[in-house]
C-alpha positions in Angstrom: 0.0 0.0 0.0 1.1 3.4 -1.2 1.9 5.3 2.0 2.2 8.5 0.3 0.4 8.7 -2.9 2.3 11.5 -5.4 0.0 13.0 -8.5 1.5 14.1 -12.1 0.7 15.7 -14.9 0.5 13.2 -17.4 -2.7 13.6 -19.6 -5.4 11.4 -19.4 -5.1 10.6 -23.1 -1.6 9.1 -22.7 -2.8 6.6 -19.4 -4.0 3.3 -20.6 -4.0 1.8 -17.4 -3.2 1.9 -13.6 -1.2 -0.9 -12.4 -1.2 -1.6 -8.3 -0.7 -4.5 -5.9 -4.3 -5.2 -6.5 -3.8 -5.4 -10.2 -4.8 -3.4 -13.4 -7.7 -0.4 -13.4 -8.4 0.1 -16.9 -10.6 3.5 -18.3 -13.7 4.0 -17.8 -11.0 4.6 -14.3 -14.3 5.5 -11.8 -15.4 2.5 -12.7 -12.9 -0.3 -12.3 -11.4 1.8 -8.8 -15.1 2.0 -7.4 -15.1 -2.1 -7.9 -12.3 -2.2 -6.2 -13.8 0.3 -3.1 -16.7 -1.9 -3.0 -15.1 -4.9 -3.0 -13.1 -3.8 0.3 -9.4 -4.5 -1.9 -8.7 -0.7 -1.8 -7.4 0.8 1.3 -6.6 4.4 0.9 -6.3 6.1 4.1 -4.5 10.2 3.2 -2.3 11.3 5.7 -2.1 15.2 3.7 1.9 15.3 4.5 3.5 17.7 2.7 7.0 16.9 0.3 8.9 18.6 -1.7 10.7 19.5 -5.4 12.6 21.6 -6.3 15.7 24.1 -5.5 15.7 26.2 -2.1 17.0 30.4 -1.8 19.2 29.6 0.8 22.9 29.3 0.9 23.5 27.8 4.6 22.9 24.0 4.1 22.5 24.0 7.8 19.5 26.8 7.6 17.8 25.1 4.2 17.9 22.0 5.8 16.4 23.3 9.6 13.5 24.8 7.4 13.0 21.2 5.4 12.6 19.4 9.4 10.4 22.1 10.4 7.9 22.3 7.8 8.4 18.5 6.8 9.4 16.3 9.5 8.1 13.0 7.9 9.4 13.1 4.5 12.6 14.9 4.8 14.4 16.0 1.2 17.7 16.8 0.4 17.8 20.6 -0.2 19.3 22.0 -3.7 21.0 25.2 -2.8 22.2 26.8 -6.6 22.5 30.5 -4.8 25.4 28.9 -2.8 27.5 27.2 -5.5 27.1 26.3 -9.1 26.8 22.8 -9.0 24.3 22.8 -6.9 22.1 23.8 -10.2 20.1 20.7 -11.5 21.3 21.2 -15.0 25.0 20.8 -14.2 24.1 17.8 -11.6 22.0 15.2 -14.4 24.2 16.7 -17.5 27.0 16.4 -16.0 28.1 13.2 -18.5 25.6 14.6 -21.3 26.9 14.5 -24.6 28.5 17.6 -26.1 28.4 19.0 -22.6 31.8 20.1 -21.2 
């Protein structure tokens, strides 16, 4: 069981099907997932805890991270911080072997 269920922004249009531990909902989706609710095989209990994404303003690790157990005790993330340095910035972290990149 998902403890912390995350939501994208894929279009419907491109989702043919959601796969879980209980097996495959296919569209019409309130269908299939109200069987499933009926049926007692789905348990979703929401918990509302915050996480995050994304880069923070700081550039104390020590204060970006303090903020991150304060507000987000449960999930903690690793902070980006691109103010204090520039690999901190996600482009030079996941292109750092890129092709024609130097």
């Amino acid at each position: 069981m998902a403890a912390h269920p995350a939501f994208d922004v894929t279009p419907n249009r491109y989702v043919t099907a959601i796969v879980t531990e209980r097996g495959i909902a296919r569209a019409p989706y309130e269908e299939s997932l109200r069987r499933w609710w009926r049926r007692g095989d789905m348990e979703f209990r929401p918990r509302c805890l915050p996480t995050a994404v994304g880069s923070m303003p700081h550039t104390d690790p020590q204060a970006a991270c303090d903020v991150i157990l304060q507000h987000m005790p449960a999930i903690p993330t690793w902070p980006q911080l691109p103010r204090r340095s520039f690999r901190e910035n996600m482009y030079v972290q996941f292109g750092e072997r890129f092709p024609a990149w130097s």
